[in-house]
Structure formats: structure tokens, C-alpha cells
C-alpha positions in Angstrom: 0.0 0.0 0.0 1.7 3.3 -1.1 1.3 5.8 1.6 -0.4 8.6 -0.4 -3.8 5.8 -0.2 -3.3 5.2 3.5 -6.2 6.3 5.5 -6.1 5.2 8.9 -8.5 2.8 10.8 -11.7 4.4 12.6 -12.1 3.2 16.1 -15.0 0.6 15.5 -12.9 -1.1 13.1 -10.0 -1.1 15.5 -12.2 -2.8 18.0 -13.7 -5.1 15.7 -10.4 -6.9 14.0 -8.7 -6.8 17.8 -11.7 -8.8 19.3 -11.7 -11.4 16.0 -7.8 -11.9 17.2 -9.2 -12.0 20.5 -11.4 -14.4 19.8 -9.1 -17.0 17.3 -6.6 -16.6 20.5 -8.7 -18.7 22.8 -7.0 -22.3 22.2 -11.4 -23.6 22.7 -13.0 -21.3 20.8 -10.3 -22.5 18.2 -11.2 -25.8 18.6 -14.9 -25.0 17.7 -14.7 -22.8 15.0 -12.4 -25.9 13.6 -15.4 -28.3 14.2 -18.0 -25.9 12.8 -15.7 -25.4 9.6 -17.8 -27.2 6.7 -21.1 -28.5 9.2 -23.3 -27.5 11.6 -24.1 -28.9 15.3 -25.6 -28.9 18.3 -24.6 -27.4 21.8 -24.6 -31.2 23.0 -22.8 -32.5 19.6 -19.8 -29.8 19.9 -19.5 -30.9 23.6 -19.5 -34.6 23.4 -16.9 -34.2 20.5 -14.6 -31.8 22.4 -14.9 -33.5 25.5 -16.1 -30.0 26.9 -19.1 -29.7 28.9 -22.5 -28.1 27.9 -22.3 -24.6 30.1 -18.5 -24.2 28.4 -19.6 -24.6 24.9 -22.7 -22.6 25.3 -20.6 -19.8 26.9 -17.8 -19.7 23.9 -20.8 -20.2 21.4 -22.1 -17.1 22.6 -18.8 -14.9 22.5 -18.4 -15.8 18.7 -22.1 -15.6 17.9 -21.8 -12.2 19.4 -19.2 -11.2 16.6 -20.7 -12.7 14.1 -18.0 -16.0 13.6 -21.1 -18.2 14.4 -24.7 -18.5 14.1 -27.9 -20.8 14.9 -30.6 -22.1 13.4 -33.8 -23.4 15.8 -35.3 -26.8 14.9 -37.6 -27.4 17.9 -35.6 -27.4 20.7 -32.2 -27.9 19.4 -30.3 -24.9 18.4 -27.9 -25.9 15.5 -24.6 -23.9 15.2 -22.4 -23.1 12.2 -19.5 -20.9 11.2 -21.3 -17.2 9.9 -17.7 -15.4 9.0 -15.5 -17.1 6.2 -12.9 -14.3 6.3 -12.0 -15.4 9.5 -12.8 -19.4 8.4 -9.8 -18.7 6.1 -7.5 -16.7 8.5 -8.4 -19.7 11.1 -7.3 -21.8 7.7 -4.3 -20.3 7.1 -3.3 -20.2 10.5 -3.7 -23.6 11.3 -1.8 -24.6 8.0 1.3 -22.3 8.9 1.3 -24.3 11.7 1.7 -27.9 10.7 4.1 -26.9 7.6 7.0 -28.2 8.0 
């Protein structure tokens, strides 16, 4: 970027990128963004497959729904999760694949 087309960041968008970092820094909420990649599951699915319990999943689930990196779906009871952000879905992506390259 040359610098005569800089423009510097507004404060909501400073907040916003620091809490998705904040967010993909939490080694859990990592872990379900990673399970919600390509499907969508339950509360009681994400736990069992985690080995988290219910209250902890429910409680991450709600810090990404609340910046958009997840949402839900109702079917009767259940409330179906999936990923709602693929920007970050490909950050999360590239992340994990700097890590394992050897």
C-alpha cells in the first residue's frame, strides 16, 4: 500500500479486528470454530466431540455468535450452530496450516 492511499483505521474497526484476534486466540473457541468449519451442530454435539461440557460450549458459542463467527438455526428445541464469518474461516485456515508446515 503506497502511503499517499493510507487512511487510517476508525475506532470501530479497531475494536472489531482486535476482538476477532481475541477471539481465534482462545485455544477452545479455536477448537470450535475448527469443528464448525464445513457442518453445523448442536450445543450437545460440539460438547461430546470436544470433551467439553455443555455450560462451556454454550458460553464460547455465545462470545463468537456475538461477533458474528457463528450462528444458529432453531429446529424445535435444538439450536444448530455453524460458522457465519469465512474471512476469519480462512484466516483460522491459514493459521492452522502455517502451523503444521514443515
Amino acid at each position: 500500500m503506497s502511503d499517499e492511499n493510507y487512511q487510517p483505521l476508525d475506532e470501530e474497526t479497531l475494536f472489531l479486528v482486535s476482538q476477532t484476534f481475541k477471539a481465534l486466540a482462545d485455544p477452545t473457541r479455536i477448537r470450535i470454530l475448527h469443528l464448525l468449519f464445513n457442518r453445523e451442530l448442536s450445543v450437545s454435539n460440539i460438547a461430546v466431540q470436544l470433551d467439553l461440557n455443555q455450560s462451556n460450549v454454550s458460553h464460547q458459542l455465545r462470545f463468537l455468535k456475538n461477533l458474528r463467527l457463528v450462528k444458529y438455526r432453531r429446529d424445535g428445541k435444538t439450536i444448530y450452530y455453524s460458522q457465519d464469518d469465512e474471512h476469519v474461516m480462512k484466516i483460522l485456515q491459514q493459521s492452522i496450516d502455517h502451523a503444521t508446515h514443515h
